[in-house]
C-alpha positions as CSV (number, residue, x, y, z in Angstrom):
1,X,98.2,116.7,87.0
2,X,94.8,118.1,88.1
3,X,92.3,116.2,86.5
4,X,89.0,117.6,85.0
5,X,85.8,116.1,85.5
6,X,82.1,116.8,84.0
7,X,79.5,118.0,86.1
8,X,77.0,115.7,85.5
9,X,78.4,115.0,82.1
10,X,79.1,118.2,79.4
11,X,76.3,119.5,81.4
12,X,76.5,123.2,79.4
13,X,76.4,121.1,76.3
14,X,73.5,118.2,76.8
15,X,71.2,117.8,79.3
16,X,72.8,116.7,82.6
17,X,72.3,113.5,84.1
18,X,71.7,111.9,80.2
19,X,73.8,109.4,78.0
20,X,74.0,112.7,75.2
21,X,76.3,114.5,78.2
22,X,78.4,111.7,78.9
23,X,79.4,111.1,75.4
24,X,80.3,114.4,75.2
25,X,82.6,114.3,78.0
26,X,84.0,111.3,76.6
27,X,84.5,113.2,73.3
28,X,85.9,116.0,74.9
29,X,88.6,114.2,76.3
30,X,87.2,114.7,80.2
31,X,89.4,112.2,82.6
32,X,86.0,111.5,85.0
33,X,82.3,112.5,84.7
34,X,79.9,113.1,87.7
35,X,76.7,111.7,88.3
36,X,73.8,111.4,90.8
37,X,72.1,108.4,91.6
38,X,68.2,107.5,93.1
39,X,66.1,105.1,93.5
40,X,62.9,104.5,91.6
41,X,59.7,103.2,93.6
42,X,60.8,99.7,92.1
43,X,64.2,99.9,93.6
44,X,65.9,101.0,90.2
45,X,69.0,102.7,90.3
46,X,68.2,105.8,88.1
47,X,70.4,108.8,87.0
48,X,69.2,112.6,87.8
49,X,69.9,114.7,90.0
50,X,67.0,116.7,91.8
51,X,64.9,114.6,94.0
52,X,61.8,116.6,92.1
53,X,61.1,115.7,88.5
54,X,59.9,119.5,87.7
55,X,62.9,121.6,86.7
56,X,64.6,118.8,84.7
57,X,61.5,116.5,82.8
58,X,58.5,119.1,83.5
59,X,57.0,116.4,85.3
60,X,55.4,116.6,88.8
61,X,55.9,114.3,91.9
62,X,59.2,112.7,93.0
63,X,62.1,110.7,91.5
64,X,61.4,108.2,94.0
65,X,57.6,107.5,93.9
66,X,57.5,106.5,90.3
67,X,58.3,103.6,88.8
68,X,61.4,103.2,86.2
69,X,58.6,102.5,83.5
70,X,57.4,106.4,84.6
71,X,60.6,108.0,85.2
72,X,61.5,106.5,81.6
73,X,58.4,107.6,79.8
74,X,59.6,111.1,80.7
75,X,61.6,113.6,78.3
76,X,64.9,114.6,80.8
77,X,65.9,117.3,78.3
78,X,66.0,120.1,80.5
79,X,64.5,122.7,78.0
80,X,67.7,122.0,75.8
81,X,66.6,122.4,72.1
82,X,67.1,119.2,69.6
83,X,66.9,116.5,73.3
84,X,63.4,116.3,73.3
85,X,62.6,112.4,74.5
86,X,66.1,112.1,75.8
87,X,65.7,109.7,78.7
88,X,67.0,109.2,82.8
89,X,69.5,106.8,82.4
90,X,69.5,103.5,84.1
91,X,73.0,103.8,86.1
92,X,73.5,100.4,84.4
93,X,73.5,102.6,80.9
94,X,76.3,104.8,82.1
95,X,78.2,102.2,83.2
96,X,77.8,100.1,79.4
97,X,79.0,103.7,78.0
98,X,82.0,104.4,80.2
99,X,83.4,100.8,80.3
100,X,85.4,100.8,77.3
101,X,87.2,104.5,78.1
102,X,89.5,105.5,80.3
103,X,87.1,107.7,82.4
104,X,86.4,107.8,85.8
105,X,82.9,108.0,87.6
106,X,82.2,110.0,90.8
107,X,78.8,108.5,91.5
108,X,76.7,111.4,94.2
109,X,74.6,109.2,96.6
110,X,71.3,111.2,96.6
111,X,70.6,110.1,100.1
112,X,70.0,113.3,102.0
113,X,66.5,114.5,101.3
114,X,64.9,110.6,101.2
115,X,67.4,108.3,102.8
116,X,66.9,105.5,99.9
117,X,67.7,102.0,102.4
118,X,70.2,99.8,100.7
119,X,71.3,102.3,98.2
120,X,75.0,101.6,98.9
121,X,74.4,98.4,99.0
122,X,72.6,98.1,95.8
123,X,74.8,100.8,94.0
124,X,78.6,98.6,94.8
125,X,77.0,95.3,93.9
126,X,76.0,96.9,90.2
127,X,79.6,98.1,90.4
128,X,81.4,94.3,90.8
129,X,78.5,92.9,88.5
130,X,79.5,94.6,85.3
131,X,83.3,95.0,86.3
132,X,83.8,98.9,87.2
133,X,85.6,98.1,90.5
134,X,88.7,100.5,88.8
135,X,86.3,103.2,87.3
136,X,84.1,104.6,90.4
137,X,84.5,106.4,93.6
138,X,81.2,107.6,95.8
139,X,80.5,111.2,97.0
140,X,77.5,112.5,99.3
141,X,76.4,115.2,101.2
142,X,74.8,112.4,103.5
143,X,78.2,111.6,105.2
144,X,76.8,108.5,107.0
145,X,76.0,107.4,103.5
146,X,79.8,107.7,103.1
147,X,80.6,106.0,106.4
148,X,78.1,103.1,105.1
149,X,80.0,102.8,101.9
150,X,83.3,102.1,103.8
151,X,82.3,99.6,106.6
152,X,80.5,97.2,103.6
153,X,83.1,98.3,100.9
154,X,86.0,99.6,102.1
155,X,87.8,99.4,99.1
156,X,86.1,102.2,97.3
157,X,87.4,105.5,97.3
158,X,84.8,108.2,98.8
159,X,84.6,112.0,99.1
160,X,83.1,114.2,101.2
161,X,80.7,116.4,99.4
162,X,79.7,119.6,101.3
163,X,79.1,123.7,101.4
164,X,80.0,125.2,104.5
165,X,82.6,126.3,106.0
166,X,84.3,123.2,108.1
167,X,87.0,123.6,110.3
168,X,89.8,121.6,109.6
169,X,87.7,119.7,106.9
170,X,90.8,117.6,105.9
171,X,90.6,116.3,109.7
172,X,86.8,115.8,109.5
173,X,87.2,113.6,106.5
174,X,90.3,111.4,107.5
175,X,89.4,110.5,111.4
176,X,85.7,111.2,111.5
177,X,84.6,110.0,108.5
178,X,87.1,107.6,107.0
179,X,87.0,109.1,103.8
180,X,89.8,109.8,100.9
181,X,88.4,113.3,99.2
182,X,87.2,116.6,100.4
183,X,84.8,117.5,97.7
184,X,84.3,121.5,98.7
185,X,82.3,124.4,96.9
186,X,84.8,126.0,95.3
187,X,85.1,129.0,97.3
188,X,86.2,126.7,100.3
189,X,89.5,126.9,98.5
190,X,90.1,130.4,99.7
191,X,91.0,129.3,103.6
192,X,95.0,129.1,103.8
193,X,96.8,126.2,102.3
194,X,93.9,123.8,101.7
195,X,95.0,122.1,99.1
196,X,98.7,121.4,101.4
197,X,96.9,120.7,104.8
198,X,94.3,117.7,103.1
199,X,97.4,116.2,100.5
200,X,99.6,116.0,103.8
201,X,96.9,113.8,105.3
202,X,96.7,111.7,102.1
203,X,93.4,113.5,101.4
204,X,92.2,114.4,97.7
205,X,91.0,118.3,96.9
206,X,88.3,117.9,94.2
207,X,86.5,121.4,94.2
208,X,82.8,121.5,92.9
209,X,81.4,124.0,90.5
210,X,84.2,125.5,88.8
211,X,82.9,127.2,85.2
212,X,84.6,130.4,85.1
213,X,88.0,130.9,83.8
214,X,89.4,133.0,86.2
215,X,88.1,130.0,89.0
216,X,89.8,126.9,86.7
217,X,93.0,128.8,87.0
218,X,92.8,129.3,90.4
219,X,92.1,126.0,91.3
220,X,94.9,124.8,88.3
221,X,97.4,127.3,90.6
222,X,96.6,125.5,93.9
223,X,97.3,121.8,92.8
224,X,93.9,120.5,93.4
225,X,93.6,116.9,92.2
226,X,90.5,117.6,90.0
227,X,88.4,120.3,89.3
228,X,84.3,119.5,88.3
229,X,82.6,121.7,85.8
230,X,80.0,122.0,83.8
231,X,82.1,123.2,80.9
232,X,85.2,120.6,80.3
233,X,85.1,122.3,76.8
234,X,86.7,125.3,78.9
235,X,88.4,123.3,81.2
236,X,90.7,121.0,79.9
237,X,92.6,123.4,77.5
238,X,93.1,125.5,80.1
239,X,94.6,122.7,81.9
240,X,96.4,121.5,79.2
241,X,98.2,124.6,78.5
242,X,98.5,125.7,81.8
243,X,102.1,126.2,83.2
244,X,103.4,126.3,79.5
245,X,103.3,129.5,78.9
């Protein structure tokens, strides 16, 4: 079954990246959420996505030269109405919330504009502190951040997150990289049996950002193994109806 997975939480709901978005993935009945991780100056392990504060808090500067104390001061609600004062999760936070449910975590590895040293590092040993081992995988455009990931922790699932147009991308990922997911744009979908050529290699299909309900189906047609959207509210009773009909 093609699983469905929030983008940055019920992103179209509350403001990405916050604890309001990931409830309401887990009160939608999502099977995984997304997130991105940073650092903060201090060598926190913060939650949002843009490495610029601007289009998400209204702040100036970078995620990572503040503080946590700063980065927490800061209202993350996006412009959404009723959020004002909502804050950037710790990626401790996320973890407290998600523990009990049967959710999964993709955790991005913001890595590719500042290379954050011992992010991985940091990132897996907050994972075996508080007992996710069974709830997270990694993802990154910064594919040596994936790499990393594997030689220190190869027990972790990863997936490799990219836009262009790869050739043979389920190669790429399996003898180049090492990794277990091909996490795709969406439209990446279109080249001829995708989803057949990277399951025949063992190699997950999780397609990235699918909103529109002609897309979902598509992707619910070719077997992919999850689809991430910003609207699981659309999602997952299309996927739960679909091929009952």
């Amino acid at each position: 079954m093609t699983l469905i997975c929030a983008h940055r939480g019920a992103s179209s709901l509350a403001p990405e990246n916050t604890l309001p978005a990931f409830q309401k993935a887990v009160e939608l009945g999502a099977d995984e959420i997304e997130l991105d991780v940073h650092f903060s100056s201090d060598g926190k392990i913060v939650v949002i996505h843009d490495e610029k504060l601007a289009r998400t808090t209204g702040a100036e500067g970078y995620v990572g030269t503040h503080t946590a104390a700063e980065l927490r001061a800061l209202s993350a609600d996006n412009g959404m109405e009723g959020f004002a004062g909502v804050k950037i999760p710790f990626l401790s936070e996320v973890f407290e919330l998600i523990k009990p449910t049967n959710l999964r975590i993709n955790i991005e590895l913001k890595n590719t504009i500042f290379p954050y040293p011992g992010l991985e590092q940091a990132v897996i040993a907050l994972v075996r502190d508080m007992g996710m081992e069974d709830k997270v995988f990694f993802s990154s455009f910064n594919h040596l951040s994936l790499a990393t990931v594997k030689e220190i922790a190869p027990e972790f699932e990863t997936g490799v997150l990219y836009e262009c147009g790869l050739f043979r991308p389920w190669d790429y990922a399996k003898t180049l990289v090492g990794a277990d997911a091909l996490h795709p744009v969406y439209l990446n979908l279109r080249y001829p049996n995708f989803v057949g050529e990277s399951h025949a290699l063992g190699v997950k299909v999780r397609p990235w950002t699918v909103d529109k309900p002609e897309d979902i189906r598509m992707m619910l047609a070719l077997g992919v193994d999850s689809i991430i959207t910003n609207v699981p509210q659309t999602a997952l009773p299309m996927r739960d109806a679909f091929g009952k009909a």
